[in-house]
SETI-457368 format. One record per atom (N, C-alpha, C, O): z, x, y; residue in one letter. Coordinates in steps of 0.2 Angstrom, whole numbers, plus 5000, padded with zeros to 4 digits. Layout:
ZXYA ...
//
This chain:
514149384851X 513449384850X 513349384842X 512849364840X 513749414839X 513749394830X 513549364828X 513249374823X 513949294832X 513849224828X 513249204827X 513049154824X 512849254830X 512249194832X 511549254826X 511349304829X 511449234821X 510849264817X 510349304820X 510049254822X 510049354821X 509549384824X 508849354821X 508349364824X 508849334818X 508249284814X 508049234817X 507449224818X 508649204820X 508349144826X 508449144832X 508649104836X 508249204833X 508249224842X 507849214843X 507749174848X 507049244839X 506249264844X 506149174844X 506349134840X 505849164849X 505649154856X 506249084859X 506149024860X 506749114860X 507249084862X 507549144868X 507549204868X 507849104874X 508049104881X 508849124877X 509149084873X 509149194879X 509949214879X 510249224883X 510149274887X 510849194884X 511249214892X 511549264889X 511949264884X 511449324891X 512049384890X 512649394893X 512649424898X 513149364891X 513749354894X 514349404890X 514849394887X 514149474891X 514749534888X 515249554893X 515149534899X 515649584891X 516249624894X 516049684894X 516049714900X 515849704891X 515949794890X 514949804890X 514549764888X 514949864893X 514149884895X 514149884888X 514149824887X 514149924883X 513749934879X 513649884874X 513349904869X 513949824874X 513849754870X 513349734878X 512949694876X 513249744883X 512649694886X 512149754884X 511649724882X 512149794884X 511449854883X 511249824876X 510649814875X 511949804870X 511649824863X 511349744863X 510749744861X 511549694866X 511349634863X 510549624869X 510049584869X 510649664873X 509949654877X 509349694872X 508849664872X 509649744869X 509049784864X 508849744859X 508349734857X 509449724856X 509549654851X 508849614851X 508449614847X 508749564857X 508349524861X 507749554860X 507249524858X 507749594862X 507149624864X 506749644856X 506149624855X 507149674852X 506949674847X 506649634840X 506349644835X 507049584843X 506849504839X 506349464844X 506249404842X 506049484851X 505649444854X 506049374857X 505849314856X 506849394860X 506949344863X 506849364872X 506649414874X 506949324873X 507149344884X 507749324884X 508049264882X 508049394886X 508749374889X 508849374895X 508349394898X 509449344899X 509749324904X 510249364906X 510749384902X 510349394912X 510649414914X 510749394922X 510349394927X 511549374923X 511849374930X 512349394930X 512749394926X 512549424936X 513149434940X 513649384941X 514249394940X 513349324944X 513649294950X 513849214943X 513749224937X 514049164944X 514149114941X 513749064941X 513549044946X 513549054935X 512848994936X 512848924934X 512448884932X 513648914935X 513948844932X 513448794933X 513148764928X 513248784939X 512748754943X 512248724940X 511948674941X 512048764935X 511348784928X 511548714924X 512048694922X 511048664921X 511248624916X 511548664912X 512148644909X 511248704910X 511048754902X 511548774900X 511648784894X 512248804906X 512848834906X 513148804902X 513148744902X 513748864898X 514048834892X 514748884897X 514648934900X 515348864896X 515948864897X 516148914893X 515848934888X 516748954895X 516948984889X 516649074890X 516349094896X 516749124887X 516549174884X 516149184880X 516149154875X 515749234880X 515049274874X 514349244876X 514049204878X 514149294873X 513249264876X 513149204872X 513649184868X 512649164873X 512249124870X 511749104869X 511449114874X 511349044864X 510749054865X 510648964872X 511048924873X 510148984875X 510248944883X 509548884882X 509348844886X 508948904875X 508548844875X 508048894870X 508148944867X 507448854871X 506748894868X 506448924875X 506448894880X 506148964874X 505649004880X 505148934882X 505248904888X 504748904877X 504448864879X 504748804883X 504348774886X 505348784884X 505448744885X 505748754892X 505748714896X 505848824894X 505948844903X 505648874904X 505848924908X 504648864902X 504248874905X 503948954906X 503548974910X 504248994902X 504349084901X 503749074900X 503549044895X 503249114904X 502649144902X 502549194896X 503049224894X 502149204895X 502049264890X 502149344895X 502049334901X 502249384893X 502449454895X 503049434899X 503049484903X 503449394899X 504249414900X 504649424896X 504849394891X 504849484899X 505449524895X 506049514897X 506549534893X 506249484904X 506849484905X 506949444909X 506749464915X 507349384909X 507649344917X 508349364922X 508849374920X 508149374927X 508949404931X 508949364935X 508449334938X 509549354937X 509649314943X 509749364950X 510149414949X 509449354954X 509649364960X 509949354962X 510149294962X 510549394967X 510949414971X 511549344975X 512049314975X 510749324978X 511049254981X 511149284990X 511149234994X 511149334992X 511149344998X 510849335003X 511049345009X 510249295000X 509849255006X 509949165002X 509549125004X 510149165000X 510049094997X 510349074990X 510849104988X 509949024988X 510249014980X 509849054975X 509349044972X 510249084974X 510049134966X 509449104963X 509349044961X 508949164962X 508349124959X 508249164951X 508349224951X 508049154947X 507949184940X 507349234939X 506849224936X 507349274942X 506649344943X 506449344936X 506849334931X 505749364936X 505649404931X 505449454928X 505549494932X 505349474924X 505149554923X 504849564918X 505049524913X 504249604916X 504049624913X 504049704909X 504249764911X 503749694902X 503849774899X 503649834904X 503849884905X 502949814908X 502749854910X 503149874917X 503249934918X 503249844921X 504049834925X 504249874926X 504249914930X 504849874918X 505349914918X 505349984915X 505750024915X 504549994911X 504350054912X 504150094916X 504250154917X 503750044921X 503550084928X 504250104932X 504250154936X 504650044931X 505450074934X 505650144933X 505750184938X 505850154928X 505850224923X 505550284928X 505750334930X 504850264928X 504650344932X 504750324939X 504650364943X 504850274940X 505150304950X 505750314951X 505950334956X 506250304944X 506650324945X 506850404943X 507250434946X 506550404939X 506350494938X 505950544944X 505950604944X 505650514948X 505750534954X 506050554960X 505950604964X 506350504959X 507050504965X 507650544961X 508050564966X 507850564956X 508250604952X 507950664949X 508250704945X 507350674953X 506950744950X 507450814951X 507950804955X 507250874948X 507350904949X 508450904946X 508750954947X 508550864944X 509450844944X 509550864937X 509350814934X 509750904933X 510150874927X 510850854925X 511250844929X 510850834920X 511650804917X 511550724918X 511050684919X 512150714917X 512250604916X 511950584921X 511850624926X 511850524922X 512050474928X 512550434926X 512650394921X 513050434933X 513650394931X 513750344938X 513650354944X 513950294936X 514050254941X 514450204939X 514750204933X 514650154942X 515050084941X 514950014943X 515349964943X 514150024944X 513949964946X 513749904942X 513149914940X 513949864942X 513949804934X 513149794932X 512649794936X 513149794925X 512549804923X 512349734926X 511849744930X 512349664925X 512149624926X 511749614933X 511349564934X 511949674939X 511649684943X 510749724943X 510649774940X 510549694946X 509649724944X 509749814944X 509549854939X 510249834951X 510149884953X 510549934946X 510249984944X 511049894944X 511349934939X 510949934932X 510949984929X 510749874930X 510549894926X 509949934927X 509849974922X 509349934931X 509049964932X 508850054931X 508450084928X 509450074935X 509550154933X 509850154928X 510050214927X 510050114923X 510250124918X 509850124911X 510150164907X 509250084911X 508750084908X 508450134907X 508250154902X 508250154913X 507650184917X 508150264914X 507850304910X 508650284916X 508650354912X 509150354906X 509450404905X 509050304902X 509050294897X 508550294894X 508550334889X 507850264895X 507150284891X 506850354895X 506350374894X 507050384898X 507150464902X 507450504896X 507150564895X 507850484893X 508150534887X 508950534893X 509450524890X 508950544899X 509550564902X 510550514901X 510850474905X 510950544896X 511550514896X 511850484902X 511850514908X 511950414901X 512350384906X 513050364904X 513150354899X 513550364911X 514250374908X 514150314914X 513950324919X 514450254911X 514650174915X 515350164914X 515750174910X 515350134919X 516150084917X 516250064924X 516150084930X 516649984923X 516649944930X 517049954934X 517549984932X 516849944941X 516949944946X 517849974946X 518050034946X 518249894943X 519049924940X 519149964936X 519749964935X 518650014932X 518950064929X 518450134932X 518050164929X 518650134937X 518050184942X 518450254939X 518250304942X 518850274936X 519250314936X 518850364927X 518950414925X 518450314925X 518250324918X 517650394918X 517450434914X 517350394926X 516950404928X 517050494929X 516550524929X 517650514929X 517850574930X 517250634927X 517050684930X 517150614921X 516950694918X 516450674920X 516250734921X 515950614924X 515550654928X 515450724932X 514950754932X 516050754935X 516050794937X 515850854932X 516150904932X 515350834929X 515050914925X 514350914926X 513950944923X 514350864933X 513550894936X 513250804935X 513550754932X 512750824938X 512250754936X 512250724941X 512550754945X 511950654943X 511850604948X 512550564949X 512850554944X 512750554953X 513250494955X 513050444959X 512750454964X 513050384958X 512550344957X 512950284959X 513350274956X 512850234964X 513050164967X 512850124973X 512350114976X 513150104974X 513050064981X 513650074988X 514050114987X 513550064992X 513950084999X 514650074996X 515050124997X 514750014994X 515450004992X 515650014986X 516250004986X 515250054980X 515450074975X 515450154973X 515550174968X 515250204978X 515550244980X 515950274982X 516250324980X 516250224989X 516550224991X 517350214986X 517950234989X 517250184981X 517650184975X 517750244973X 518150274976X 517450264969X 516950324966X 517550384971X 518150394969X 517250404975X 517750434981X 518550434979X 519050474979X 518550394978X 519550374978X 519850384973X 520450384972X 519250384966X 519650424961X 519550484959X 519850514955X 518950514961X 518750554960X 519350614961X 519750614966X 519550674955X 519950724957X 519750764961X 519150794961X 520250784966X 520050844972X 519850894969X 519350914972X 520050934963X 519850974958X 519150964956X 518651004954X 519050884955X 518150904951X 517450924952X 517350964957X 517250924950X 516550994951X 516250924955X 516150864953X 516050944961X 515350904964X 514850894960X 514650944958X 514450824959X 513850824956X 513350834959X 513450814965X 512750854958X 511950884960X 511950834965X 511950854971X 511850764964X 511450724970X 511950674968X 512250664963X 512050634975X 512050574976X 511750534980X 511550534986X 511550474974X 511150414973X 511350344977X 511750314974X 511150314983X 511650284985X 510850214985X 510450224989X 510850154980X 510550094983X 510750014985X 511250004989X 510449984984X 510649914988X 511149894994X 511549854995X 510949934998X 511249945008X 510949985011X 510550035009X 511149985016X 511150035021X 511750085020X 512250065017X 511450165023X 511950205021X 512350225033X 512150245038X 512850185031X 513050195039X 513050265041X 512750305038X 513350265047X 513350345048X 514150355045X 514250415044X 514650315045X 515350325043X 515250335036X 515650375033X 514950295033X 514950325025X 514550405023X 514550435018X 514150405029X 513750475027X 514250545029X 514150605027X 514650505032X 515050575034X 515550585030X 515850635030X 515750525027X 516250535020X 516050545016X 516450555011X 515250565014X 515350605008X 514950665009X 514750695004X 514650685017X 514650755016X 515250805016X 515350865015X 515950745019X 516750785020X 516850795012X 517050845009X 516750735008X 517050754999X 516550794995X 516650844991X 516050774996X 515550834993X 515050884997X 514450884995X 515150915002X 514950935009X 514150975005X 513650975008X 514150984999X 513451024997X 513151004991X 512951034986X 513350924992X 512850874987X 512350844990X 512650794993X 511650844992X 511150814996X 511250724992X 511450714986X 511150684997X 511050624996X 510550604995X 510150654996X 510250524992X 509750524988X 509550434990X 510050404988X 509150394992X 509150324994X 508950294990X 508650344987X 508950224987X 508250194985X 508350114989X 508650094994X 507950064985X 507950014989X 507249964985X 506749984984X 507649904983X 507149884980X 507449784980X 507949764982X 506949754976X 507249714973X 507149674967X 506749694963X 507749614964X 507749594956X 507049564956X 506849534951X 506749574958X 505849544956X 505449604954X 505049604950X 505649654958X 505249724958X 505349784953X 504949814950X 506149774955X 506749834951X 506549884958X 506249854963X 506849964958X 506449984963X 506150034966X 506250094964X 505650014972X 505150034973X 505350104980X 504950144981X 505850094981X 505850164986X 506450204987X 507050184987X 506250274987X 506750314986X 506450364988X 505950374990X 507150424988X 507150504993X 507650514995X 508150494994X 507350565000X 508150585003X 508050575012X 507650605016X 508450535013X 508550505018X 508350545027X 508350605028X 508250505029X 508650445032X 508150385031X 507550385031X 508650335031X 507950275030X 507950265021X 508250295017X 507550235021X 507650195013X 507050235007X 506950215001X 506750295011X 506250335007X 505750335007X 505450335012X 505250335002X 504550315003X 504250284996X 504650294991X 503750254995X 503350214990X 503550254983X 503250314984X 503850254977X 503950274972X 503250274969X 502850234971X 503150314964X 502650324959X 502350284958X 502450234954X 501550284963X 501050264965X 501150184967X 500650144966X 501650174970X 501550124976X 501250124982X 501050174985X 501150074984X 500750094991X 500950014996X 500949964994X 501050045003X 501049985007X 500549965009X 499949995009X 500749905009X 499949845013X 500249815019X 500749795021X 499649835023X 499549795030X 500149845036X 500249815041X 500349915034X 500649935040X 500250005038X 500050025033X 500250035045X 500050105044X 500750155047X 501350135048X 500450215048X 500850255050X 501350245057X 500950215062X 502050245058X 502150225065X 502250155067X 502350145073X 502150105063X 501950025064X 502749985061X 503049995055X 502849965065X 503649915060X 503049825059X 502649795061X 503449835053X 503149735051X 503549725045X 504049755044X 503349695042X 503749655035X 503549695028X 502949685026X 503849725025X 503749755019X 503549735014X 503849705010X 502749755011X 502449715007X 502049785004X 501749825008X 502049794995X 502049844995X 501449814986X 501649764982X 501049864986X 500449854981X 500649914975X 500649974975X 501049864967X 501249914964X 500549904958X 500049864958X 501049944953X 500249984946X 500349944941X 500049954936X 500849874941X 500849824937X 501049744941X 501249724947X 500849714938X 500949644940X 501649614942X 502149624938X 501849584947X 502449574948X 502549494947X 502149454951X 502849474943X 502849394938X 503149364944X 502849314946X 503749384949X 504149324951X 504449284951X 504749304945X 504749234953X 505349194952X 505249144947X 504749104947X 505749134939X 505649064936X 505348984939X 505648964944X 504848964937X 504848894939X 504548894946X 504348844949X 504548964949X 504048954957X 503448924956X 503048954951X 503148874959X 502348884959X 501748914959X 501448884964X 501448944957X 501148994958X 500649004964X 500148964965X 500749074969X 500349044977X 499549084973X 499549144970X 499149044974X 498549074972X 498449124974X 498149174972X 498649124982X 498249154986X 498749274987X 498549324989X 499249254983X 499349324982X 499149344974X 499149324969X 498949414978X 498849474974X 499349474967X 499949464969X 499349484963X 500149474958X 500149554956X 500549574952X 499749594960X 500049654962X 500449694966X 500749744966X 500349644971X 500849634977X 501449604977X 501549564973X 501849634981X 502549574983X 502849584988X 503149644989X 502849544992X 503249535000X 503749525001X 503949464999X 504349575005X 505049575003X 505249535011X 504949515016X 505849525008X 506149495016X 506149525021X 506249485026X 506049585021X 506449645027X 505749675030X 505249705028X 506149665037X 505649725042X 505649795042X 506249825043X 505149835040X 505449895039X 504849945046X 504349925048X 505149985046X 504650015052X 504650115047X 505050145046X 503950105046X 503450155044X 503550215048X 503350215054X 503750265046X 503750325050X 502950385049X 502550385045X 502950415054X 502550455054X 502350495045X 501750495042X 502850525044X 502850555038X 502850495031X 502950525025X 502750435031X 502950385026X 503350365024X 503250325019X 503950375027X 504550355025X 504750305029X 504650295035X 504950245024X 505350175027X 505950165031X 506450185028X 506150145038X 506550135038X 506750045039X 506250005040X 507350035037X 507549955038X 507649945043X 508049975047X 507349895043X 507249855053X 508049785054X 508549785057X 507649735048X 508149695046X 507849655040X 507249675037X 508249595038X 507949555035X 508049475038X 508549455041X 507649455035X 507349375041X 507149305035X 506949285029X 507349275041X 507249195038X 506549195035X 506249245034X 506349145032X 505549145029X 505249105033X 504649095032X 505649065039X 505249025046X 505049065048X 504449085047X 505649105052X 505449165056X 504849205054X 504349225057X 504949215048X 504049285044X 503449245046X 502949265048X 503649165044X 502949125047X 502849155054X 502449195056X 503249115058X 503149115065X 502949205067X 502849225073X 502949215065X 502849325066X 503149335073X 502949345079X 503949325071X 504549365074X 504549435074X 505049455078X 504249465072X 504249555070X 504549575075X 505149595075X 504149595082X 504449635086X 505349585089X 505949605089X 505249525091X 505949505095X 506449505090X 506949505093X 506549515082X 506749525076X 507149595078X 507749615078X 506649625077X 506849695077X 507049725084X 507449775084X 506849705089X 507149705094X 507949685095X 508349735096X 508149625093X 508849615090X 509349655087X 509849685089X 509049665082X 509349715077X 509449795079X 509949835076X 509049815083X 508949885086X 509649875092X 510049925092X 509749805096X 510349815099X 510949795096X 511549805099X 511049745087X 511549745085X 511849815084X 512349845084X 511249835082X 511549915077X 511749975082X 511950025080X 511649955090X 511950005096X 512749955096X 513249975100X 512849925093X 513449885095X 513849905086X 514449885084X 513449945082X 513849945077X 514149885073X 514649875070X 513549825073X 513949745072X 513349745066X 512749755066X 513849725060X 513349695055X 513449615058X 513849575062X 512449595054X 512349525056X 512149505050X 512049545045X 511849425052X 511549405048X 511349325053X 511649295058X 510449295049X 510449235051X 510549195048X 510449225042X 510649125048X 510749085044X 510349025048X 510449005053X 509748995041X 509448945042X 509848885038X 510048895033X 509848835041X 509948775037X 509548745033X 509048715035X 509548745029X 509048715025X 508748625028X 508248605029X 509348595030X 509048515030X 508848525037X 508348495038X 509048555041X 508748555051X 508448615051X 507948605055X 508448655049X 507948735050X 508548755057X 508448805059X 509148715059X 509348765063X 509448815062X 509348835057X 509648865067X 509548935066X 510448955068X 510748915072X 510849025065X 511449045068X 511249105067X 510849125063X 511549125071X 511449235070X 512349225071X 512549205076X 512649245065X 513049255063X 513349335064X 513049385061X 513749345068X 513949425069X 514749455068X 515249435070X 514649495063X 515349535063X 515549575067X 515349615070X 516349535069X 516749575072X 516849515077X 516749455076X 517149535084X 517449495090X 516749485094X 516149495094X 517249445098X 516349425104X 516249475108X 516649505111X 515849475109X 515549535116X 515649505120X 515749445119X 515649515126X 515749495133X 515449535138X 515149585136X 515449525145X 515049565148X 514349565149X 514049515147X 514049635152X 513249655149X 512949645142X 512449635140X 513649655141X 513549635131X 513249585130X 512749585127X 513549545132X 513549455129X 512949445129X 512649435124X 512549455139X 512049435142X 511649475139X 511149455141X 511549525135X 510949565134X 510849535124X 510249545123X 511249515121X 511249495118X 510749395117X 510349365114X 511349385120X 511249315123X 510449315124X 510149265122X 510149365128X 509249395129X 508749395123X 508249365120X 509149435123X 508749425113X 508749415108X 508349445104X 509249345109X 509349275102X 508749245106X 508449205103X 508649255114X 508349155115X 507549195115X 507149165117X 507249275113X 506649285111X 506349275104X 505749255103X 506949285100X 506849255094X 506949175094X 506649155089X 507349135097X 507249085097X 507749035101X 508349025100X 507449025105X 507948995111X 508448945108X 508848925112X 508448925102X 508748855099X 509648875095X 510048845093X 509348965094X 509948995090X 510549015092X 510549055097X 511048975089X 511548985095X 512049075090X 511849105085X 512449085093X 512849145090X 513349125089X 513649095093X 513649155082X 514349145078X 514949225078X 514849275074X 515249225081X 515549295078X 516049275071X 516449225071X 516049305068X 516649305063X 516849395061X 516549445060X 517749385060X 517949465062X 517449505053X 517349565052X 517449465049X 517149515041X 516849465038X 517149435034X 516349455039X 515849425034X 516049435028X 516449475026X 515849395024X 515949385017X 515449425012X 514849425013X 515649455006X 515249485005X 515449494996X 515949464994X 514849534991X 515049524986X 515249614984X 515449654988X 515349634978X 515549694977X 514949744976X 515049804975X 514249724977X 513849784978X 513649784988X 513149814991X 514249734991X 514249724998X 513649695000X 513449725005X 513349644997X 512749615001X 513249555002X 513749544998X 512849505009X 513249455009X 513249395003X 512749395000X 513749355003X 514049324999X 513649235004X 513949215009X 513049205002X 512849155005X 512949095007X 512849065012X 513249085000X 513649015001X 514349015005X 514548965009X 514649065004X 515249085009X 515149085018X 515549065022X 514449115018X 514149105025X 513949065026X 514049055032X 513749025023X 513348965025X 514248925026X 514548955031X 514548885023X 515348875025X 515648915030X 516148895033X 515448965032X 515648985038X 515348965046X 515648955051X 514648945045X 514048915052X 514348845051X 514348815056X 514448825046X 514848735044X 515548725048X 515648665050X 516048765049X 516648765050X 516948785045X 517548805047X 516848785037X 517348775033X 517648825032X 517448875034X 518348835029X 518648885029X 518648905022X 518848865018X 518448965020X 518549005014X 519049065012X 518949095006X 
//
């Protein structure tokens, strides 16, 4: 990033392509303070005209020329686990509002937050940020060096994803001091991982959140379920007791995806997630599932979650997978086939959500290192192709 003059960055598109967190934090504050938008992804965006070969960040075009509105502060790519990675946007006000729902959900905690979740990811960078403009020290280092992470144990949040934890766990020394809370977002907390870390920290409460790269995130607490509406969120269109689609009215503007069209007809203080969630009496989310964007048309809600309430008696992660060129449909299921009452009870509640969707078992889904799935590798799986 040296090479490149700070003078002629503002109003210029930068891909942040570092190795080490504190060259993406320093060249992201960089950006920021010469008035460029930078770029951040995870995942590979060769696909991109714009992509340059090679190592180190660089500059990817002028703002105006990829259509950057005014008040974006920042492009991320999304995940890719429902589809093709889209470039989110973000605003100053965003990633401020981030900050206090993240102080929220860590109230009451002192000492670091430490985690290993790459910063190119929303999730990671997000609490990274966020108790960073908190005044709170963050101790980071990747996934492969989860071991960096030790002196966490002098108190503070421990902080990751189902499978970056579960990392976190295997280097941690049996000698170390347990920390205050643990933080666990982007998944579901099973019951096999919840009992693995009340056996290694038996008198650390756990802590949820759940959000996404368009949003940064919006819910957190202490479990079970995905928590409640962070600092002054509110849902729309469910009340107490009600499952439907997750759609939630936050205190700033939410920009959305690069290059989308703009739907007039939304609130742009709204934003409607993929996932069915069901409303508990007390205001807490639980996840139902997440769904095609036919099916949300079609108002699948109950035969959706109907499905889901019998995969998760069967302990079977799933997922559906639409076609893009036919709209067929596959419900893709991990592990072996069922057979039996199984199959047929099953078999019941594919053809209510849609009689046309046939069933795939595969023994491990495909997945990335914050364990959402991996889509293009799925999509090659409902194809035949071998990966």
């Amino acid at each position: 990033m040296s090479s490149i003059p700070s003078m002629d960055l503002q109003g210029r598109v930068v891909m942040i392509r570092e190795q080490d967190p504190e060259a993406v934090i320093g060249t992201l504050l960089l950006c920021w303070a010469v008035g460029a938008v930078p770029i951040l992804a995870a995942s590979d965006l060769a696909g991109a005209p714009w992509w340059k070969l090679g190592e180190g960040s660089f500059v990817a075009g002028e703002t105006h020329e990829w259509g950057v509105p005014d008040g974006c502060a920042l492009l991320q790519a999304t995940s890719g686990s429902t589809g093709l990675p889209k470039l989110a946007m973000r605003s100053v006000e965003s990633l401020l509002w981030e900050r206090l729902a993240y102080n929220q959900v860590f109230e009451g905690v002192d000492g670091p937050l430490s985690h290993c979740i790459r910063l190119e990811h929303s999730l990671g960078l997000g609490i990274t940020v966020a108790s960073l403009l908190a005044g709170r020290e963050v101790i980071h280092a990747a996934p492969w060096r989860a071991e960096r992470l030790v002196r966490a144990g002098q108190g503070g949040v421990v902080a990751g994803t189902p499978s970056t934890l579960r990392i976190v766990m295997g280097v941690w020394p049996v000698s170390g001091k347990a920390p205050q809370a643990v933080f666990c977002g982007a998944g579901q907390v099973d019951a096999d991982l919840r009992a693995q870390l009340q056996r290694f920290w038996p008198r650390t409460p756990l802590r949820l959140g759940f959000g996404s790269t368009e949003t940064g995130g919006v819910l957190g607490g202490a479990g079970p379920g995905l928590g409640r509406a962070l600092a002054g969120a509110t849902a729309v269109g469910l009340e107490l007791g009600q499952t439907g689609q997750l759609r939630l009215r936050l205190p700033h503007i939410v920009m959305g995806s690069l290059g989308e069209c703009a739907d007039e007809q939304r609130d742009p203080y709204e934003w409607t997630f993929p996932d069915l969630v069901r409303m508990s009496d007390e205001g807490a989310f639980e996840h139902i599932a997440r769904i095609t964007q036919t099916l949300r048309r079609r108002e699948k809600v109950e035969p959706v979650a109907q499905l889901a309430e019998l995969l998760s008696t069967h302990g079977r992660a799933w997922s559906i997978v639409e076609q893009a060129d036919t709209s067929a449909r596959t419900l893709v299921v991990e592990g072996r086939a069922l057979s039996g009452p199984r199959a047929r009870s099953l078999e019941n509640a594919v053809k209510d959500v849609d009689p046309s969707m046939r069933i795939l078992f595969h023994l491990e889904l495909p997945r990335n290192e914050l364990g959402k799935i991996r889509w293009h590798d799925l999509e090659k799986i409902v194809k035949g192709v071998s990966i």
